[in-house]
N, C-alpha and C positions, 0 to 999 in steps of 0.2 A: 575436765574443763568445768571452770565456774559462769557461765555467762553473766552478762551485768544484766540484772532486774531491771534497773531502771538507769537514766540517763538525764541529766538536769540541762535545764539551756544556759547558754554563756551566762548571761547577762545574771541568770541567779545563782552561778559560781560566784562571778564577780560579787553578786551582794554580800554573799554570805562570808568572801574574804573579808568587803571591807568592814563588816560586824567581826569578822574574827581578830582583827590589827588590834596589839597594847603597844603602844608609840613606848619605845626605851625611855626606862628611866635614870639610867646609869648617868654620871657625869665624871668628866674627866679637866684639868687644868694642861690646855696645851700653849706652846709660844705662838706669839700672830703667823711666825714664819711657815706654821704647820696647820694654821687652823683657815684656809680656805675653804670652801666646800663645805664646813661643818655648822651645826648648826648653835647658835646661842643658849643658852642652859641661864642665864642668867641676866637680869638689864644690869649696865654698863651707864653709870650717870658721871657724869664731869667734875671734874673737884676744882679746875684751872679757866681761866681765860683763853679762849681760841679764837686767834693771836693773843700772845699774851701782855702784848704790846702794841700800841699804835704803828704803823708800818707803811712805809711809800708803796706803793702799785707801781710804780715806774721809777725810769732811769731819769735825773734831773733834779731839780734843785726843790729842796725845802725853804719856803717863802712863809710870813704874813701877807695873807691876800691882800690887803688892803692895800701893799704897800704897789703893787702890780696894778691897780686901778687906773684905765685908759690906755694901759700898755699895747704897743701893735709895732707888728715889723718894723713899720717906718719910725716909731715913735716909741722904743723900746726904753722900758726901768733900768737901771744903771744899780747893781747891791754886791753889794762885799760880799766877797765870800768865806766866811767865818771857818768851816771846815769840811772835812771831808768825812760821811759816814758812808758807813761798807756794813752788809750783814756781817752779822756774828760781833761786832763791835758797837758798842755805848757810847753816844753821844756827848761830850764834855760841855757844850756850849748853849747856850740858850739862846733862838733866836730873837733880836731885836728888831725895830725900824732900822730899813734901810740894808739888811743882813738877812742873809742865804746860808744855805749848806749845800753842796754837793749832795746827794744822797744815789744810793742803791736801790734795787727793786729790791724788795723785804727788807730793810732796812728802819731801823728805829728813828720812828720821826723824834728831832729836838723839841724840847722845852719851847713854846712861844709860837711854835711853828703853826699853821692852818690849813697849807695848801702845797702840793706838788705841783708844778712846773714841768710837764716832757723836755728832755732836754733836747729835742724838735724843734721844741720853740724857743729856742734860747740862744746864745752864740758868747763865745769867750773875748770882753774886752781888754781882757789883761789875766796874768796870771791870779790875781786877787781879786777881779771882779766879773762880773756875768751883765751880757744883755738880756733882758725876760721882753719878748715881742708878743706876748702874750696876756692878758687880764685871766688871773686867776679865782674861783669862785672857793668860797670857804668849804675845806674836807674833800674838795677836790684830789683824785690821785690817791686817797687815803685809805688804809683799810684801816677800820678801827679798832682798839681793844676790843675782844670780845663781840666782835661782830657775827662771827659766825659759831662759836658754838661759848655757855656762860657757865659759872660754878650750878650743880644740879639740872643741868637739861640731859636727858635719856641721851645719848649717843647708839643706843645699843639696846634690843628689847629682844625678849624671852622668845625665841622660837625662832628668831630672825636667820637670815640663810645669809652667812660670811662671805659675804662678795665684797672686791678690792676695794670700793667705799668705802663699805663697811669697815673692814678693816682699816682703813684709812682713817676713819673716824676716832676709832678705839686707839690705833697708835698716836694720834693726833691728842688726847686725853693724857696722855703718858703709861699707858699699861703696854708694858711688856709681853701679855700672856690674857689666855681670854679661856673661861669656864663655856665648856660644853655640853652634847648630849654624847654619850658613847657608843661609835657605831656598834651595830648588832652583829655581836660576831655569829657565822650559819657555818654549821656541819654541813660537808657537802658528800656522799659519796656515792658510789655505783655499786649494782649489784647483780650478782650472774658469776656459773661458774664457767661460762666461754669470756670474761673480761678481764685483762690482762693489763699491765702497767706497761705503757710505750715505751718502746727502747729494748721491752725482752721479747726474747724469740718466741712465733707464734708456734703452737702444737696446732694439728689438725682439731677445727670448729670453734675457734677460739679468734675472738676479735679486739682490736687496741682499745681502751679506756679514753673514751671520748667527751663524755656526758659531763664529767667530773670536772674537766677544762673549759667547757662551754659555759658553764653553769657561776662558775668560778669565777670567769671575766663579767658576764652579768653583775654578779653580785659586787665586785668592786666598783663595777663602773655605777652603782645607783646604791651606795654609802654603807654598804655590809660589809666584813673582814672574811672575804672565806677561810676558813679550816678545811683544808682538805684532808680526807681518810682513805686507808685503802681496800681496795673494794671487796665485798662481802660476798659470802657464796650464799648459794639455794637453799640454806639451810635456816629453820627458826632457829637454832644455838648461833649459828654465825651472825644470823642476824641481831639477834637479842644485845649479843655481844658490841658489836658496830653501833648498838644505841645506846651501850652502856658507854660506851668512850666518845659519844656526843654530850655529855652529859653538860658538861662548862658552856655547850653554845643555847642562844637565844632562838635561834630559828634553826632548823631541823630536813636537809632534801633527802632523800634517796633516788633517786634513777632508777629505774627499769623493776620489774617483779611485783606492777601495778595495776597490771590485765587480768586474765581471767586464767592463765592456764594453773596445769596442777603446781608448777613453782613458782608461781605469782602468789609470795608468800605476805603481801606486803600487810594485807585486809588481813590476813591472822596474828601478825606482829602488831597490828593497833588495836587487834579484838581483844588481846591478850593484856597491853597495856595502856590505853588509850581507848581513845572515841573517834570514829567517824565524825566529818561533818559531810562531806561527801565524796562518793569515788563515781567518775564515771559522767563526763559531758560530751553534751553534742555537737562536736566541733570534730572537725578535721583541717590537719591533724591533729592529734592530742587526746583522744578516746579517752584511755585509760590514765587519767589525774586523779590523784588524790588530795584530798585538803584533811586534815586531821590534829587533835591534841593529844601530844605524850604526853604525863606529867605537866601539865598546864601550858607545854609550850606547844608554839604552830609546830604540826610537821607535816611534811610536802612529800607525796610519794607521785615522783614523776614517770611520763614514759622511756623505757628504754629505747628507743628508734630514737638516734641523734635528731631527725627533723622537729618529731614533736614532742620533742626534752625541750627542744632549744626556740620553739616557738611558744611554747607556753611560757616557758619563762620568761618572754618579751610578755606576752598580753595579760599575767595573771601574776608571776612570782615578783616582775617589777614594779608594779601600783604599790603592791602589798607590803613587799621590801622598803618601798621610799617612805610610805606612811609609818612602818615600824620606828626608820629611822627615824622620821619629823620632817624629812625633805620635803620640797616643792611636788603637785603633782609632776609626773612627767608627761610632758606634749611634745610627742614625736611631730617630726615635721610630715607635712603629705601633699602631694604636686596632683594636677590633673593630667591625666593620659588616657589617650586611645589604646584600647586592645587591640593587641595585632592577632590576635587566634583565637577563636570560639573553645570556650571551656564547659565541659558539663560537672555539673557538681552533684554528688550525693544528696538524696532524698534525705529532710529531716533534721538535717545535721552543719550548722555555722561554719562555713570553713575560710580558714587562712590561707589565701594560694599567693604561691608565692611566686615574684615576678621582675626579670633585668629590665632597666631601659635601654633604649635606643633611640635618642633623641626625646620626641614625645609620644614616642609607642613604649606599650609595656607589653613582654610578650613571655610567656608563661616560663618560669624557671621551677618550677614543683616538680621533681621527679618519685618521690616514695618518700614515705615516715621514715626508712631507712638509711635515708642517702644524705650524707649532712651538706652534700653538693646542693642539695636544694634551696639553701637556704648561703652556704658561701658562695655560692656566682648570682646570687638574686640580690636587686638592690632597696627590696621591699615586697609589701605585701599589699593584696589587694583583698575585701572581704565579701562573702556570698553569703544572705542567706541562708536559712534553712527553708525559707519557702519557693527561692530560686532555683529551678535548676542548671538552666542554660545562659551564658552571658557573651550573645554574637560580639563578632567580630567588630570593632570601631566603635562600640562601645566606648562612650566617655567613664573612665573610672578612678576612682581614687585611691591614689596609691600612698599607703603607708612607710616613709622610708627607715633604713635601719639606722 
């Protein structure tokens, strides 16, 4: 056994991740229909008019205001009605005194025209002509050329996070397709020779590959592609090997062989070709984390216990991931709850416990580092401390949800 020397506090893991982040440089050309979620690599300026045309806001007639002057219910203008426009169709006629147009909502306003009329306010005195019960004020109803977006205004800026506006914006510009940043693609795999690929039959001391799937949905769900590999045994050749066919990814996990015993190979796999930045914080769960560079990239040597694989990699591989990407921080949501059961927490050590609701009680779902049930029947976490050890009963606390 190698015991850990020393032990760093959460908070200066965290620092030292977010000094260790190189935001991807990579860019890629994808179509709008694919690039939600992604981030802008590029500003996006306009070359067109948005509208590119003057356009009714409503149903009803295109007027010269002036010609509606004093117009009311009882005392309604009497105008020809010159023609009928409909979007996606070109006006022919130009309005004059005393002359209307039918028009459409988005519909191109005619020639002469100033003002829309709801056709609310209106009523049919004939096939040919229209009552206006209404005084129309000039640009009324109207949206104008280029009202909302001109030739060279940004629509679109370097870093920006593709949400359906946004893209709304950009298709609205006329592009087809929008330059990005390219997600980070992460090697993800497990290691241990009791770990086995789900679906084959267990040998006595030997358990399903877990880590690998957990690890996985993370990383898609907050902008990384995982690769996944499969999994490596006890060995520095096996291992060696396992990081030579990580070689194509940006980001780097391994799972379990990150503790202290004699095949917790992980600390001589990075002595060998890399650097420490550190192994070993005071949290529970999650003891044994590693933060490290191969060959210049992050690698991550996580715990093997599904609990605290899969809880670090909410407090420490997701910051670190979205910054890699360029994404937004992420702000998990968190509710206030009464504790329904007195918890005592280890001396010295941060820990994440984990915890179901029931209405507005949160009542302790943490069963071991080993049992991934602690954290799939939990609907969050609640945090302690390292200088607390007891957290009674009714305690008001706040719960982190997943």
């Amino acid at each position: 056994m190698r015991p850990f020397k020393t032990t760093i506090p959460i908070e200066e893991a965290r620092g030292l991740l977010r000094a260790g982040v190189e935001p991807i440089a990579r860019t890629e050309t994808v179509p709008l229909a694919a690039a939600a979620g992604r981030v802008a690599a590029r500003d996006v300026a306009a070359t067109i008019f948005v509208p590119p045309f003057s356009r009714s806001a409503m149903d009803g007639y295109a007027v010269v205001a002036a010609d509606t002057r004093g117009a009311t219910r009882d005392t309604p203008v009497r105008l020809r009605i010159g023609e009928r426009v409909f979007t996606g169709s070109t006006p022919t006629r130009a309005i004059g005194p005393g002359t209307c147009a039918e028009i459409a909502t988005g519909a191109p306003l005619p020639d002469g025209a100033d003002a829309v009329v709801m056709v609310e306010e209106s009523s049919r005195a004939d096939d040919e002509h229209v009552l206006i019960g209404a005084e129309a004020k000039p640009m009324q109803n109207i949206g104008r050329k280029g009202a909302d977006i001109s030739p060279g205004d940004l629509v679109l800026r370097t870093g920006d996070l593709l949400n359906p506006s946004r893209l709304g914006a950009v298709a609205a510009v006329g592009h087809s397709d929008v330059e990005v940043f390219a997600k980070p693609r992460v090697a993800i795999l497990s290691t241990g020779n009791e770990v086995v690929e789900p679906g084959a039959p267990l040998a006595a001391g030997q358990i399903y590959d877990v880590n690998r799937f957990t690890l996985a949905a993370v990383v898609d769900a907050h902008g990384g592609i995982p690769v996944l590999h499969a999994p490596a045994r006890d060995t520095l050749e096996s291992l060696n090997t396992a990081l030579d066919a990580c070689d194509d990814a940006d980001v780097i996990i391994f799972s379990g062989g990150s503790s202290v015993g004699d095949r917790d190979l992980l600390i001589d796999l990075v002595a060998q070709r890399g650097e420490v930045v550190f192994h070993g914080i005071a949290v529970r769960p999650g003891k044994p984390t590693m933060f490290a560079r191969i060959g210049g990239r992050p690698f991550f040597g996580m715990p093997g216990n599904p609990t605290s694989c899969l809880s670090n990699a909410y407090i420490l591989l997701v910051p670190f991931l979205r910054a890699t990407a360029r994404l937004p921080l992420y702000a998990p949501r968190t509710i206030a709850a009464s504790l329904g059961r007195t918890i005592v927490s280890p001396a010295n050590r941060h820990q994440f416990y984990t915890v179901r609701l029931e209405g507005t009680v949160a009542l302790p779902a943490f069963k071991g580092s080993g049992d991934i049930t602690s954290l799939s029947k939990a609907d969050g976490y609640i945090e302690i401390p390292s200088d607390q050890h007891t957290v009674e009963e009714g305690t008001t606390v706040v719960v982190t949800l997943f």
